[in-house]
N, C-alpha and C positions, 0 to 999 in steps of 0.2 A: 193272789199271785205270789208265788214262792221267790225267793232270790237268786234263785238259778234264772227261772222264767226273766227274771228283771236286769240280769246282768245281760243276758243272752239278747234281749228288746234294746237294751243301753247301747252294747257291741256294732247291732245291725243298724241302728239310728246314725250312730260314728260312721260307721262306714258308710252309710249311702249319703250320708253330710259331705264326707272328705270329696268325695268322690263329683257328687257334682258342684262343688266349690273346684275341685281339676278342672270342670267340664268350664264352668264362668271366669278360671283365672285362664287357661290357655284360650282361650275366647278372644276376652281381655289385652292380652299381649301380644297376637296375630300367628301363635303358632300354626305351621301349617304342614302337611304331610311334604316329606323333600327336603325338608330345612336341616336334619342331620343326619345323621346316617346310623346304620346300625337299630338295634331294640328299641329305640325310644323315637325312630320314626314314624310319628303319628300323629293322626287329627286331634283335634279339641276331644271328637268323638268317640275317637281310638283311645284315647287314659281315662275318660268316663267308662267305657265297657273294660277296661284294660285296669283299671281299679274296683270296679267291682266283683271282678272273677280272681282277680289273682292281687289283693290288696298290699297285701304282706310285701310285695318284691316292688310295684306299681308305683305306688305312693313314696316310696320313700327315692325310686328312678328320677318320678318328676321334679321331687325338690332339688334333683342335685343336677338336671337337664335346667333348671327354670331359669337358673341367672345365662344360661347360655342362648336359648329363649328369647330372653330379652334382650341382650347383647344384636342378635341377629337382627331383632324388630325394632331394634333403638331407633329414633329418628336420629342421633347427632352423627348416624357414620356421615361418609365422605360424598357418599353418590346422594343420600338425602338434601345435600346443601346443595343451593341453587348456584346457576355458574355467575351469576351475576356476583353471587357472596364470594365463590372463587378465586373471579379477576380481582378483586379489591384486597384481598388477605394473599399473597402471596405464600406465606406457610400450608394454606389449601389447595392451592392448586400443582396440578397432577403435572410432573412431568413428562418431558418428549418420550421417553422407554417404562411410561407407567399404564396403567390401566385399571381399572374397580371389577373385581371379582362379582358375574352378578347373580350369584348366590349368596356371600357374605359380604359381600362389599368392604372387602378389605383392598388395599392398594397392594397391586403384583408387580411384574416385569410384562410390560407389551409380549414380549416372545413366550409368555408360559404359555404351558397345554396343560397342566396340573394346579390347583390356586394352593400353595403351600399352608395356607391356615384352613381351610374346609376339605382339602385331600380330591374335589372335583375335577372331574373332567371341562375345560373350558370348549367352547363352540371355537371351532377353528376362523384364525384372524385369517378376512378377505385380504392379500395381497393386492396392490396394483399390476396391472398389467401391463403391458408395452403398449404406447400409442401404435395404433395402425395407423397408415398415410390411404 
């Protein structure tokens, strides 16, 4: 086996390693297609085929999408915590013109249509309506 052969066997081993260690870390973290927006909206599945065909641009997307990733899948946001933890910590609990984004779970304004930190469209808030007699 010549050293071209061997560099060239080395390369393709790298690459199909990285690539499904993408497929076991976004696994891993709960990424899921939706969660951002734009080129790096994709499955676990989508940066495994998405690192193997186009490594070069792929691989190095994920690492810089990853801590955001996890940020998203964190348990410590606000809607993870149980309301019971809530009422007892008053620094957690949400107030009367707030609301949890529920795509990033970032705390908003009750009135948004847009979540300022993910750029989404929010599910328009039910209004009350006038009692009928």
């Amino acid at each position: 086996m010549s050293d071209a052969d061997s560099i060239t066997t080395l390369q393709w081993l790298l690459l199909t390693s990285l690539s499904i260690w993408i497929f076991f870390d976004a696994t891993k973290i709960g990424v899921k297609k939706g969660q951002v927006s734009g080129i790096a909206d994709m499955s676990p599945i989508g940066w495994l085929l998405g690192c193997l065909v186009l490594w070069i641009i792929v691989f190095p997307l994920y690492l810089i999408k990853r801590s955001e990733f996890i940020r998203i899948n964190s348990a410590d946001t606000i809607a993870s915590i149980p309301q019971q933890a809530r009422n007892k910590n008053p620094k957690l609990s949400l107030s009367m013109d707030e609301k949890v984004c529920p795509y990033c779970t970032e705390l908003i304004k009750q009135r948004a249509i847009v979540c300022r930190f993910c750029g989404r469209d929010l599910p328009a808030n039910k209004t009350s309506s006038s009692i009928r007699n």
